[in-house]
Backbone of each chain as ProteinMPNN parsed JSONL, in Angstrom:
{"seq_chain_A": "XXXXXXXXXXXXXXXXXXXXXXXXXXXXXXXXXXXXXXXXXXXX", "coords_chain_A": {"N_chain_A": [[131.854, 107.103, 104.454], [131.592, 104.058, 105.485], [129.93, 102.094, 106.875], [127.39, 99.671, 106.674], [123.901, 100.729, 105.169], [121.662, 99.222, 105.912], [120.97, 98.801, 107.965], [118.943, 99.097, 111.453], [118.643, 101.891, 110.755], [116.8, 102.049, 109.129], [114.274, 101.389, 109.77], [110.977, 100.407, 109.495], [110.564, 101.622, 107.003], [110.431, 100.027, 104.841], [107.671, 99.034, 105.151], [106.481, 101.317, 104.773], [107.278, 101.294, 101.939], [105.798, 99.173, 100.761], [103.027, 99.782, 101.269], [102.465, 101.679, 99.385], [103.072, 100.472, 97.127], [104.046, 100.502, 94.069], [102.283, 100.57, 90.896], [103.693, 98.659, 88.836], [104.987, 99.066, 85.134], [104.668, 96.315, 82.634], [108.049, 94.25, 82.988], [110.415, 93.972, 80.848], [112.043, 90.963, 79.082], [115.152, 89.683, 80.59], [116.556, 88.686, 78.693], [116.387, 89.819, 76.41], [117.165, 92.82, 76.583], [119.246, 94.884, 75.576], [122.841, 95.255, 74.684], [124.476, 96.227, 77.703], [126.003, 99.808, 77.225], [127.857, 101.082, 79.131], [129.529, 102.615, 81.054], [130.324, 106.41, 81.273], [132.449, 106.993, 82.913], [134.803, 108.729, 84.245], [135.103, 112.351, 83.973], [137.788, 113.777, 81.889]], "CA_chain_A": [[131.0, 106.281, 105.29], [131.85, 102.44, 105.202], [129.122, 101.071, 107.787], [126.258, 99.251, 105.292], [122.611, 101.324, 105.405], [120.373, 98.491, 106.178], [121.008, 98.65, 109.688], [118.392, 100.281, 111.906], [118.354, 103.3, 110.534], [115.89, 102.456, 108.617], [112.883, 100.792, 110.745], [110.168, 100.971, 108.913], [110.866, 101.966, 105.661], [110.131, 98.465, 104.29], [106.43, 99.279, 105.013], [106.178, 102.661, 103.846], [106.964, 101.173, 100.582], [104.465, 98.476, 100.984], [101.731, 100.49, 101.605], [102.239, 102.561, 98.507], [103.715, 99.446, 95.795], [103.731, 101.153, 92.661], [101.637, 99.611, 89.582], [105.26, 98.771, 87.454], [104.533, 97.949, 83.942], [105.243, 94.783, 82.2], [109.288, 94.142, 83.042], [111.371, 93.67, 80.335], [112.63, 89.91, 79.725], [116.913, 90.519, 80.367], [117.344, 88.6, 77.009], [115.497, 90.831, 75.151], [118.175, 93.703, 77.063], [120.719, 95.248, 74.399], [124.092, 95.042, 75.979], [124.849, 97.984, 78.17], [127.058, 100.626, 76.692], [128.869, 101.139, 79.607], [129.282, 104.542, 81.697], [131.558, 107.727, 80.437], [133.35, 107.282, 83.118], [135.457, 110.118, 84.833], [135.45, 113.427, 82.536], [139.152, 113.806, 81.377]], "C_chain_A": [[131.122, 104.834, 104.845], [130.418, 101.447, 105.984], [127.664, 100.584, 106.699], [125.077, 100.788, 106.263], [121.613, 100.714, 105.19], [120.233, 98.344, 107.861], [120.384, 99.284, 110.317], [118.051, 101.129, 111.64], [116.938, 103.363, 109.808], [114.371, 101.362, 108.634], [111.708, 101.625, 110.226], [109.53, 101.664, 107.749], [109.944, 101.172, 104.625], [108.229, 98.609, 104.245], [105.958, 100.485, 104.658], [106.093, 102.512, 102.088], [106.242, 100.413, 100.099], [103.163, 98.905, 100.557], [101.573, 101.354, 99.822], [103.069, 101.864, 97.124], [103.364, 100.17, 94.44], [103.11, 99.778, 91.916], [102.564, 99.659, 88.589], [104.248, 98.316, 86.502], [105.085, 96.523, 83.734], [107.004, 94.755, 82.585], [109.303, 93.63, 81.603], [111.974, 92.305, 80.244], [114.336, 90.355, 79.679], [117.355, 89.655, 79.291], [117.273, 89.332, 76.378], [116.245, 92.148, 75.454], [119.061, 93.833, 75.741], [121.704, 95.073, 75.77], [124.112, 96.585, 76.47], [125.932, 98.726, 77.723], [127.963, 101.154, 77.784], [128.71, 102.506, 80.702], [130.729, 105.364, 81.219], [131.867, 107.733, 81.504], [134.238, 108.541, 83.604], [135.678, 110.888, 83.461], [137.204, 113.556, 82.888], [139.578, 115.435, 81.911]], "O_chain_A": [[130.679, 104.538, 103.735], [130.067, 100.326, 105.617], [127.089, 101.451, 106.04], [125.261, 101.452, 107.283], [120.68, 101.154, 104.517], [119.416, 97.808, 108.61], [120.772, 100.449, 110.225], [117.005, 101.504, 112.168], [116.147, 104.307, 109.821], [113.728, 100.821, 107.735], [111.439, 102.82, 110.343], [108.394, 102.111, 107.588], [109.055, 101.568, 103.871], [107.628, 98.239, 103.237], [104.828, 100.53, 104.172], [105.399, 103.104, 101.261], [105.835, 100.677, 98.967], [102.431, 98.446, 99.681], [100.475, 101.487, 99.283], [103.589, 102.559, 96.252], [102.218, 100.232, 93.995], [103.274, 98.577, 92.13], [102.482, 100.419, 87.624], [103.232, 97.635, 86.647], [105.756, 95.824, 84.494], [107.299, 95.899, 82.239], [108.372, 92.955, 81.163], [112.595, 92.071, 81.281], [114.754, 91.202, 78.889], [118.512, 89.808, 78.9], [118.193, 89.625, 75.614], [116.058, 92.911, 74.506], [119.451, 92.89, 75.052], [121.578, 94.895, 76.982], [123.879, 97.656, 75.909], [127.002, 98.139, 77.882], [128.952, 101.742, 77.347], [127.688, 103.157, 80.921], [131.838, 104.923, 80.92], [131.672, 108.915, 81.785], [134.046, 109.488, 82.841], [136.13, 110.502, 82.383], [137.697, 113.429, 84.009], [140.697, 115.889, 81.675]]}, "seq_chain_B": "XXXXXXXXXXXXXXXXXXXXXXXXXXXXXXXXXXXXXXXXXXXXXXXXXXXXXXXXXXXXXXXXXXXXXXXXXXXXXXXXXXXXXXXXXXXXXXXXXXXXXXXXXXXXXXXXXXXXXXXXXXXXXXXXXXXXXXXXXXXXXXXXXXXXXXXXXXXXXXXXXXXXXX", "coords_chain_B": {"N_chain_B": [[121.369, 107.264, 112.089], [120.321, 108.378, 108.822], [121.482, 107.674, 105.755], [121.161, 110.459, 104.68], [120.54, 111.554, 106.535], [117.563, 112.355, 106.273], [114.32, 112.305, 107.949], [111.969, 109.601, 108.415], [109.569, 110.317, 107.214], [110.119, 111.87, 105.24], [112.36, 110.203, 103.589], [110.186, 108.303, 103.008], [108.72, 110.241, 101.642], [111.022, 110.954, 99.552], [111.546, 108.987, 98.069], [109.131, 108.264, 96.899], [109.48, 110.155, 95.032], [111.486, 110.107, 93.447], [111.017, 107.442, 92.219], [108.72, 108.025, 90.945], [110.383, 109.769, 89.202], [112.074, 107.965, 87.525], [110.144, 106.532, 86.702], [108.962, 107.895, 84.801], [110.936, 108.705, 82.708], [111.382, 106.519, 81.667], [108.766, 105.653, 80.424], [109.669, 107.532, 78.61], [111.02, 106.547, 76.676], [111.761, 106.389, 73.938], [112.227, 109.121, 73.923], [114.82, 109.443, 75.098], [117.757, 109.728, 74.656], [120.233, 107.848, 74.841], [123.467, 108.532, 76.013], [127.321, 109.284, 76.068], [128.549, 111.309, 75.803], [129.028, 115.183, 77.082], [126.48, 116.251, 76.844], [125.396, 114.148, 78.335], [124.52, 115.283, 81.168], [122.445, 116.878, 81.221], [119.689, 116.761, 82.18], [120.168, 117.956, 84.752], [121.996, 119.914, 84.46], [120.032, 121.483, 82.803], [117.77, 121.677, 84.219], [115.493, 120.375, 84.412], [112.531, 119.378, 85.307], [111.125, 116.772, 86.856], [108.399, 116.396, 88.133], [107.505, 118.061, 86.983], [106.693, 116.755, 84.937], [108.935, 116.761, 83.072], [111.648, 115.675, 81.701], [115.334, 114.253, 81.305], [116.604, 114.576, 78.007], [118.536, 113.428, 77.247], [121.102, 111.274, 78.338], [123.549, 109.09, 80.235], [123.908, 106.121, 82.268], [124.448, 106.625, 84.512], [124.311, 109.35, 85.007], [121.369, 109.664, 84.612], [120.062, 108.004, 86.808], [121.636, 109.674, 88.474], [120.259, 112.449, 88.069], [117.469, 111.069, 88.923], [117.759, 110.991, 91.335], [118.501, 113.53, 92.281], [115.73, 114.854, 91.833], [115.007, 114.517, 94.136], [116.1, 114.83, 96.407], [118.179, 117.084, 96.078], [116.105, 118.895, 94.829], [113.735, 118.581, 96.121], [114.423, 118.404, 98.811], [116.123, 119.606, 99.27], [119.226, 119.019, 99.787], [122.988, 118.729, 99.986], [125.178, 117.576, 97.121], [125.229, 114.617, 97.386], [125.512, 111.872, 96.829], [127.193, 111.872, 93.783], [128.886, 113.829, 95.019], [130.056, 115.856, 93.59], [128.944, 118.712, 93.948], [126.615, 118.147, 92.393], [127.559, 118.616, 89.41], [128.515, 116.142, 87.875], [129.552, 113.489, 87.315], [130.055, 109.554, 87.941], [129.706, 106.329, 87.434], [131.337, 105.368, 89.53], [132.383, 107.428, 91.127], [129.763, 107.673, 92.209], [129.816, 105.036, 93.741], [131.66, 105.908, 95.826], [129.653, 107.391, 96.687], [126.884, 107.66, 99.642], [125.998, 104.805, 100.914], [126.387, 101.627, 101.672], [123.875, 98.38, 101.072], [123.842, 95.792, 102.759], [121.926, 93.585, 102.543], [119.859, 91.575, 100.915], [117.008, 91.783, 101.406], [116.566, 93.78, 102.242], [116.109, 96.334, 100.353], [115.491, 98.888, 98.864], [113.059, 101.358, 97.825], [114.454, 103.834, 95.139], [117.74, 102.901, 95.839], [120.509, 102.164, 94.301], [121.676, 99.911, 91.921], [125.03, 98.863, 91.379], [126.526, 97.758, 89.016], [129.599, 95.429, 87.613], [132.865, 95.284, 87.486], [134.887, 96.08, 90.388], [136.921, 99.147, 91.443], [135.622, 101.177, 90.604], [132.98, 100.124, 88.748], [130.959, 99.778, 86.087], [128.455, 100.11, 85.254], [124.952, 101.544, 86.465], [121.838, 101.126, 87.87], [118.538, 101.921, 88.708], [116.425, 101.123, 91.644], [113.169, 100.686, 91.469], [110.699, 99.522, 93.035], [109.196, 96.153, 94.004], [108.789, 93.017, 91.845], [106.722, 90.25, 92.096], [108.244, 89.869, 94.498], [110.936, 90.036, 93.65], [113.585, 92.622, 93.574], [113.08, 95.06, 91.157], [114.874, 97.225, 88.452], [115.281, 100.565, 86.444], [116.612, 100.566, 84.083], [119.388, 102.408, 82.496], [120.971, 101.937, 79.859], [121.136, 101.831, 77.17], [120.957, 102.577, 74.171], [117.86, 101.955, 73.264], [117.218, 101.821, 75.661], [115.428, 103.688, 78.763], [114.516, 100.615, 80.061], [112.844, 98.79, 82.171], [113.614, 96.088, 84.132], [114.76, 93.255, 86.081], [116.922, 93.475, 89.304], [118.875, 91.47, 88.63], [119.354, 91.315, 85.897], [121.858, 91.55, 85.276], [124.585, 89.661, 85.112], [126.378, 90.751, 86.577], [125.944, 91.866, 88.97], [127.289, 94.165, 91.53], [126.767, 95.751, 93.839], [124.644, 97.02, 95.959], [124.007, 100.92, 96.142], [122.687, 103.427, 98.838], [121.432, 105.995, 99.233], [119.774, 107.976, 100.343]], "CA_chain_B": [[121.072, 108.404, 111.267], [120.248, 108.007, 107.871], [122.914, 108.335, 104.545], [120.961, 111.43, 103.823], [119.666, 112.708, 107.518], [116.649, 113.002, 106.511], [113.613, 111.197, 108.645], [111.361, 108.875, 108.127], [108.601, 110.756, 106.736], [110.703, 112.505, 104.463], [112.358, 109.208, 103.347], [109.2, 108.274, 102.122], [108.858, 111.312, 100.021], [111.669, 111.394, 98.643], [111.181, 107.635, 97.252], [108.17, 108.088, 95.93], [109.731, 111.138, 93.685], [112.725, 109.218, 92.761], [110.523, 106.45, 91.493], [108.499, 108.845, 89.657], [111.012, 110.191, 87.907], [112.843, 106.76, 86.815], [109.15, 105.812, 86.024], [108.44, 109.152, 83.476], [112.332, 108.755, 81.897], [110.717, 105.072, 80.955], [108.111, 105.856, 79.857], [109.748, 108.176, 77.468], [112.637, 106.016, 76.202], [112.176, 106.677, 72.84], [112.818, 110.319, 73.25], [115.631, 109.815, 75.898], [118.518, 108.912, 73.907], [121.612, 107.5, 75.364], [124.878, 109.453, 75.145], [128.091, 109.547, 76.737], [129.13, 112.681, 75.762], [128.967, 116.155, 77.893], [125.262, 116.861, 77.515], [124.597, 113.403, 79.715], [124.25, 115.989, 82.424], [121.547, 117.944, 80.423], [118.849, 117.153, 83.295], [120.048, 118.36, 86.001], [121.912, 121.41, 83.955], [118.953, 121.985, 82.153], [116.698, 121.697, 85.399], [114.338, 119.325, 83.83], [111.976, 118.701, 87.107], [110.448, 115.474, 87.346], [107.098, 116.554, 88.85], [106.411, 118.869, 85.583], [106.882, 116.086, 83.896], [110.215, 117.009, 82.356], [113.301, 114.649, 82.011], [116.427, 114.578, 80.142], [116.577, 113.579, 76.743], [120.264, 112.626, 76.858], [121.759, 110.729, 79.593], [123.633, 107.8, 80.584], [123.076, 105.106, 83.376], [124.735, 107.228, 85.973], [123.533, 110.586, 84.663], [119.964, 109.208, 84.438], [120.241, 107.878, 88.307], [121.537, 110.987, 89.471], [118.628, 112.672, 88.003], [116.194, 110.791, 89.547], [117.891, 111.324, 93.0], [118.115, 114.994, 92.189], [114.746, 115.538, 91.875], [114.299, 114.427, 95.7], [117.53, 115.324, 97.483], [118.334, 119.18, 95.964], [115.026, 119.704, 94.436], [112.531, 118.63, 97.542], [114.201, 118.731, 100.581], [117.87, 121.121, 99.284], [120.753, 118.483, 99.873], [124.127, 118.886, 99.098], [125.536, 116.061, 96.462], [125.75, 113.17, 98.275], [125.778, 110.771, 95.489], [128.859, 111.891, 93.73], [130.043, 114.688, 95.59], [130.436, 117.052, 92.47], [127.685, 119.681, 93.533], [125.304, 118.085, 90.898], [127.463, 118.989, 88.277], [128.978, 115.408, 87.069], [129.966, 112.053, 88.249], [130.021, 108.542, 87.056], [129.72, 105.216, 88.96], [133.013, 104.879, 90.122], [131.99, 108.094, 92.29], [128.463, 106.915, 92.67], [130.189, 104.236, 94.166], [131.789, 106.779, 97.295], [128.499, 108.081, 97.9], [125.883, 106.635, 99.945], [126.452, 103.554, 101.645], [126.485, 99.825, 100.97], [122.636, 97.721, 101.547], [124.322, 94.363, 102.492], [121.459, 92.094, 102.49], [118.793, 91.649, 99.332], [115.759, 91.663, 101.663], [116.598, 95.408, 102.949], [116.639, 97.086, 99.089], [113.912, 99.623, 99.208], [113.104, 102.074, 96.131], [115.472, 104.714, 95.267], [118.745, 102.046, 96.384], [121.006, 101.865, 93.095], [122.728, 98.576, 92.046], [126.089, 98.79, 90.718], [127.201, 96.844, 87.911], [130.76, 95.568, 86.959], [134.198, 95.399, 88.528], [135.23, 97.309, 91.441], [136.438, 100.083, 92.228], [134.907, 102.579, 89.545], [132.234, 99.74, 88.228], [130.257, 100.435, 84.614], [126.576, 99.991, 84.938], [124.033, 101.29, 87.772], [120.49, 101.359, 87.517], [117.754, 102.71, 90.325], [115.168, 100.339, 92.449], [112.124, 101.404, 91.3], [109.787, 98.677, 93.591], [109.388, 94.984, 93.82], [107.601, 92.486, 91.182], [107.353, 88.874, 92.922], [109.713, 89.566, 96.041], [112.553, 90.588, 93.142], [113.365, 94.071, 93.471], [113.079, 95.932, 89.875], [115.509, 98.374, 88.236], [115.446, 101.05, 85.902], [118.322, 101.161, 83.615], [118.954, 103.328, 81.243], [122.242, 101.43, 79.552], [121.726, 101.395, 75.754], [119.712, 103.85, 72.793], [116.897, 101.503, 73.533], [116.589, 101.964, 76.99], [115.574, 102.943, 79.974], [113.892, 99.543, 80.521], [112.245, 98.265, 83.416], [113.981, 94.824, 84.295], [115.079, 92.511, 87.433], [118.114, 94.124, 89.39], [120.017, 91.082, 88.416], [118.922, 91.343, 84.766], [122.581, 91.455, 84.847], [124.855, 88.063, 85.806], [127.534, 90.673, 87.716], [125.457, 93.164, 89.713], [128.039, 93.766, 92.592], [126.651, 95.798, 95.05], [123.416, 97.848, 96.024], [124.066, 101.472, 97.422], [121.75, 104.122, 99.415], [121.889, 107.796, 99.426], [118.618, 108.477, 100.921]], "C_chain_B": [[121.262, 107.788, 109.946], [121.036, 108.319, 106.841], [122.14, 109.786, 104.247], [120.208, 112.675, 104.735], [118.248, 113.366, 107.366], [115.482, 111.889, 107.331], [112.973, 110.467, 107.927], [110.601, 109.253, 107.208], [108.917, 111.065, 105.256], [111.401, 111.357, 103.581], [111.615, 108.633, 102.411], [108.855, 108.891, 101.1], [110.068, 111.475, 99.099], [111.682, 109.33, 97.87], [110.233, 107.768, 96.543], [108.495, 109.071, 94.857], [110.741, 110.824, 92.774], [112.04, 108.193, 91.738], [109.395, 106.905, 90.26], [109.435, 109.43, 88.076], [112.152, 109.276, 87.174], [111.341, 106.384, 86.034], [108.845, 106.961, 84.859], [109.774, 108.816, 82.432], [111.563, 106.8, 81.06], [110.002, 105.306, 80.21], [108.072, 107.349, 78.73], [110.989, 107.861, 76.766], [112.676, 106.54, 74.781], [112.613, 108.037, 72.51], [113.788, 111.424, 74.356], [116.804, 109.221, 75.546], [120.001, 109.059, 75.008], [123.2, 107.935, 74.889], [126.194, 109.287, 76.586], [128.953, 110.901, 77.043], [128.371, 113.8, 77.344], [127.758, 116.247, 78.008], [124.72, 115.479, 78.35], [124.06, 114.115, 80.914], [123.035, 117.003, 82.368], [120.265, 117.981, 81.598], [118.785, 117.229, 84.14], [120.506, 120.238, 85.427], [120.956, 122.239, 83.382], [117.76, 122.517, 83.242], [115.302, 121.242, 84.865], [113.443, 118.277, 84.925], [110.932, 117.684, 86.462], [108.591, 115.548, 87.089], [106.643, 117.211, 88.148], [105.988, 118.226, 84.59], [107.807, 115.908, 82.798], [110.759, 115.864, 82.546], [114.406, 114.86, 80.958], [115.893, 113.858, 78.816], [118.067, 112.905, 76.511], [120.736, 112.477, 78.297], [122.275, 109.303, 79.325], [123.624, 107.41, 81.302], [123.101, 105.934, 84.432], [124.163, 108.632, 86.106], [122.331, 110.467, 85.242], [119.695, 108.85, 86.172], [120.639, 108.717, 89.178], [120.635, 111.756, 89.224], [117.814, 112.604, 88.787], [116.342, 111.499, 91.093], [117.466, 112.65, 93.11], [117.119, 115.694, 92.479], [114.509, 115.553, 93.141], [115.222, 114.855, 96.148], [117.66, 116.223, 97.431], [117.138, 119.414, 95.627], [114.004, 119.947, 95.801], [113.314, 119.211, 98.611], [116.156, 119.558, 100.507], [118.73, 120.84, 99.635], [121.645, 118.674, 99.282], [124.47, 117.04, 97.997], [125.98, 114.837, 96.887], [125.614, 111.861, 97.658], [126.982, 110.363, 94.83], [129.605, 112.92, 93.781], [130.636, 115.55, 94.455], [129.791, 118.325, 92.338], [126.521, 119.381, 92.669], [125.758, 118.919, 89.589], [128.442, 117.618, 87.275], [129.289, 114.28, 88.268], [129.419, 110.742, 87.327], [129.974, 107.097, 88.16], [130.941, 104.363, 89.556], [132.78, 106.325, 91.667], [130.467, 108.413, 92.897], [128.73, 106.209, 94.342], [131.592, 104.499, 95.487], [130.989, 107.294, 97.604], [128.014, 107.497, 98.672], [126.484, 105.661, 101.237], [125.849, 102.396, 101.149], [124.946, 99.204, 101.673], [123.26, 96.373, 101.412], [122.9, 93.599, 102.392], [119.903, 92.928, 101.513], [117.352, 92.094, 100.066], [116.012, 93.016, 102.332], [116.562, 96.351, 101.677], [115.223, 97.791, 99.531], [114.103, 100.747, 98.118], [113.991, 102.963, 96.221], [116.753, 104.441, 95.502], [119.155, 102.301, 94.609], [122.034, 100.798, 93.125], [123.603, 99.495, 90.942], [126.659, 97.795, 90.154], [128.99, 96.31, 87.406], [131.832, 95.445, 87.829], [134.427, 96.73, 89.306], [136.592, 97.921, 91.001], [135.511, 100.947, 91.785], [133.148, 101.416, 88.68], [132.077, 100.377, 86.685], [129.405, 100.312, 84.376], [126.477, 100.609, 86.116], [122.999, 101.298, 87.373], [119.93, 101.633, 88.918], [116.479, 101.767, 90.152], [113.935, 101.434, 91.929], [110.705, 100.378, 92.137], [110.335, 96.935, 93.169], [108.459, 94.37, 92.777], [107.788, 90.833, 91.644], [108.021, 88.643, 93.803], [111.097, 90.269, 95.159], [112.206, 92.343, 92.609], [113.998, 94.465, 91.699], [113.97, 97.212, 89.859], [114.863, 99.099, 86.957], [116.728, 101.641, 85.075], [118.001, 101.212, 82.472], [120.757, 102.874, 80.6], [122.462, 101.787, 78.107], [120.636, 102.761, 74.809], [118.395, 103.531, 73.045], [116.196, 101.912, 74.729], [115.983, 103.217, 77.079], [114.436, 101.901, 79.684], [113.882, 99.033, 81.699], [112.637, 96.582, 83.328], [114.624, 94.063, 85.83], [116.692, 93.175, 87.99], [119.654, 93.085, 89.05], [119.547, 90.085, 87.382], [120.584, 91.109, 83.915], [123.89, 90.404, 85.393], [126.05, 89.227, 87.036], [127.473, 91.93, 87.887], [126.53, 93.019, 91.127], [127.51, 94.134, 93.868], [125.575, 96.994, 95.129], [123.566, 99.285, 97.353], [122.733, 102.035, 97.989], [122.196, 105.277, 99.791], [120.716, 108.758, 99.633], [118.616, 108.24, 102.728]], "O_chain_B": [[122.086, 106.893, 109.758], [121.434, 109.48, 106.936], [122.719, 110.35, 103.318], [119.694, 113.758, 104.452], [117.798, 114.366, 107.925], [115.764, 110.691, 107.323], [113.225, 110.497, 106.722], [110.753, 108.634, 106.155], [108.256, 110.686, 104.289], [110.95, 111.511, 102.446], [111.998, 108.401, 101.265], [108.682, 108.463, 99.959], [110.026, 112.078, 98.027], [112.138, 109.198, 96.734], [110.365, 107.383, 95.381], [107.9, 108.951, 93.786], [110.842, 111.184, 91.602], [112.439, 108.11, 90.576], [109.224, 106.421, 89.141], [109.313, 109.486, 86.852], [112.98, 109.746, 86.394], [111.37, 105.982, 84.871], [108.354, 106.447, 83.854], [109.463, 108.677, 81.249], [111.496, 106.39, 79.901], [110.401, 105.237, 79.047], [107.125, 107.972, 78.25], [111.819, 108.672, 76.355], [113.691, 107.156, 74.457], [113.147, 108.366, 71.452], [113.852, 112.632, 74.585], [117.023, 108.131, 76.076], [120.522, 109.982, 75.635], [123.836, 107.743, 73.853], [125.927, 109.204, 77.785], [129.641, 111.333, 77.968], [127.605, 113.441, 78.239], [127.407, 116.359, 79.183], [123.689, 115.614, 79.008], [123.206, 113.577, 81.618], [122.723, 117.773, 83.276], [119.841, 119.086, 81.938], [117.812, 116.853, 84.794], [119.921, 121.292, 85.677], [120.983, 123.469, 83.419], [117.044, 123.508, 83.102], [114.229, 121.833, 84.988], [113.552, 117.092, 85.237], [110.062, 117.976, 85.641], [107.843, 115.016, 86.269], [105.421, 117.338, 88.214], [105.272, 118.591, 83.657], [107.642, 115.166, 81.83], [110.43, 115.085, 83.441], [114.301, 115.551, 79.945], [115.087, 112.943, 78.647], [118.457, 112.056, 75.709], [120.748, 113.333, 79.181], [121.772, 108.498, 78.542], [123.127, 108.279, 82.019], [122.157, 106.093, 85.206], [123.626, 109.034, 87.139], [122.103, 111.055, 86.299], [118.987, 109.686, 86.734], [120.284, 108.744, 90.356], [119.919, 111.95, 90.206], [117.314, 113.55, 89.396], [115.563, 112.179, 91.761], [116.479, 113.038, 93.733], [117.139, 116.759, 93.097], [113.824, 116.49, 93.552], [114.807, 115.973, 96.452], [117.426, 116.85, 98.464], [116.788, 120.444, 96.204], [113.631, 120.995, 96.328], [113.026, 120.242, 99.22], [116.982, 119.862, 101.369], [119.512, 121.723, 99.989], [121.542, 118.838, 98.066], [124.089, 115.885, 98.19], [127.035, 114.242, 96.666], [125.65, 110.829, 98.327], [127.646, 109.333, 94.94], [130.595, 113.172, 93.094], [131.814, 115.891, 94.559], [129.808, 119.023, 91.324], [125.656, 120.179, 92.307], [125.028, 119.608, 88.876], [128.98, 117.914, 86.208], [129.267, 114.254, 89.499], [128.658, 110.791, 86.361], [130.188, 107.029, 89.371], [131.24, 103.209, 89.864], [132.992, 106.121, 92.863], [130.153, 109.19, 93.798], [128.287, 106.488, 95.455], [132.297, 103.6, 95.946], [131.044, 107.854, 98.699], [128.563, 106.398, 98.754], [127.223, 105.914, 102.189], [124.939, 102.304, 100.326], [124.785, 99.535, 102.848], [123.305, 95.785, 100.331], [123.216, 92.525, 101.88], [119.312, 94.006, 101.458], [116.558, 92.733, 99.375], [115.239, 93.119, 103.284], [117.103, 97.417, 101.971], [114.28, 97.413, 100.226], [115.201, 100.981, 97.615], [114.502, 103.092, 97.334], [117.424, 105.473, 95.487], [118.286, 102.57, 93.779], [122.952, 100.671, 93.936], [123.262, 100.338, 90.112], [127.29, 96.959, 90.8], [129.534, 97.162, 86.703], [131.591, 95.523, 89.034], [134.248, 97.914, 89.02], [137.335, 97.276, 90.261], [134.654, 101.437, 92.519], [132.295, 102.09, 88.102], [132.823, 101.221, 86.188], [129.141, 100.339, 83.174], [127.402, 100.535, 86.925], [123.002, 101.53, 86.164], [120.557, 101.606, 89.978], [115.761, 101.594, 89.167], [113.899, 102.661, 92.027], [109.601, 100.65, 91.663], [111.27, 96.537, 92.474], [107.377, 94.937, 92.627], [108.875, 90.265, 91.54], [108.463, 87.53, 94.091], [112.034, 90.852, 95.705], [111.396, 92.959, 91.917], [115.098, 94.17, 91.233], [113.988, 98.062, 90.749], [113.995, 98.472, 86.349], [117.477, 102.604, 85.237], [117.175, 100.719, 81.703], [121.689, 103.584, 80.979], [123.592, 102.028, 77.682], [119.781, 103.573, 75.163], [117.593, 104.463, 73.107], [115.018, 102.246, 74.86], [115.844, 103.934, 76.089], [113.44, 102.305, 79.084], [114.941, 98.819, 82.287], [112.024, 95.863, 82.539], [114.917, 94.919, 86.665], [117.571, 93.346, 87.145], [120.839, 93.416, 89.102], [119.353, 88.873, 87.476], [120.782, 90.754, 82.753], [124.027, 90.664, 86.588], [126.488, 88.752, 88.084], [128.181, 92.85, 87.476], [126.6, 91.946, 91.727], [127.573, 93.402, 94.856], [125.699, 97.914, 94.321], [123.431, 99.214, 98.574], [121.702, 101.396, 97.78], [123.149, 105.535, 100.525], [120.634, 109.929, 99.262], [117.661, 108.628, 103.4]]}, "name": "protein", "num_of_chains": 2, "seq": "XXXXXXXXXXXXXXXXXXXXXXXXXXXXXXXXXXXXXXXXXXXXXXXXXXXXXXXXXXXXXXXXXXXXXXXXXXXXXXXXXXXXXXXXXXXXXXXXXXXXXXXXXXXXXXXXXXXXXXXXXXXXXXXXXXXXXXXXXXXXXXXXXXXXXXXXXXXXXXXXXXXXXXXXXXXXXXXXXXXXXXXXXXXXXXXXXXXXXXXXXXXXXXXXXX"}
């Protein structure tokens, strides 16, 4: 499937998640981030 | 039609279980240690549901993000792997990154969306939308021993591209 998935399909969405905004905790500042280790990558 | 056929309603539910279970794997970083090895796959092989309050203890970024999906896609509503197309038994974000489909524009990200990190084609980071804080949509990435940490989805300078497999 190449066509993006913001298109139409999903009318309405945007306020479903609105309505129900989670209470996040504090964020993280991204200095304070270790570096990312990366991903494993296709198994062998 | 939606990347994952399911409606609206359903949509909804399965976001809010996704974001649960990126938000429980957080809130147990210290005793979700980061691995690359074989048991990364430990919570979905294990069947470590979400909603009991389970999660893996070993995963990495992509592991940890298929997870979350897991719990909503095969667990709730009994989809096949449409993430990375392995049955739910492996994948990495290079085949992350054939599931789904592409969210071109920033103001359409909606929870459960995963950014992809890194050079194309196969990338090397993702993390999972877990809501907005200020208009900027928030990830959950689970990258390092430390993590998962809750941070901005472009916490990282070369986030490339945000998919959707809901």
């Amino acid at each position: 499937m190449t066509e993006p998935a913001d298109i139409d399909d999903y009318t309405g969405d945007a306020a479903d998640d609105e309505a129900v905004a989670e209470i996040l905790p504090p964020a993280t500042d991204p200095a304070k981030v270790p570096a990312d280790q990366g991903d494993a990558g296709a198994d062998q | 039609m939606s990347v994952s056929g399911l409606g609206r309603p359903q949509r909804h539910v399965a976001r809010e279980i996704i974001t649960q279970a990126a938000l429980l794997g957080l809130h147990h970083a210290p005793a979700l240690h980061y691995t690359q090895g074989s048991d990364r796959w430990e919570g979905i092989a294990k069947h470590r549901v979400a909603a009991k309050g389970d999660y893996p203890r070993h995963a990495d970024c992509s592991a940890f993000a298929t997870w979350c999906l897991w719990n909503a896609l095969q667990l709730r509503f009994h989809l096949g792997d449409i993430v990375n197309g392995t049955h739910w038994t492996g994948g990495y974000t290079g085949t992350m990154a054939k599931g789904g489909r592409e969210v071109l524009h920033l103001k359409n990200v909606l929870r459960g969306d995963c950014v992809l990190y890194g050079p194309a084609p196969t990338y090397e980071h993702v993390a999972i939308i877990v809501g907005h804080q200020n208009g900027v949509p928030m990830v959950v990435s689970n990258g390092s021993e430390s993590g998962p940490f809750l941070v901005r989805y472009d916490y990282r300078p070369d986030h490339a591209q945000i998919r959707r497999y809901i």
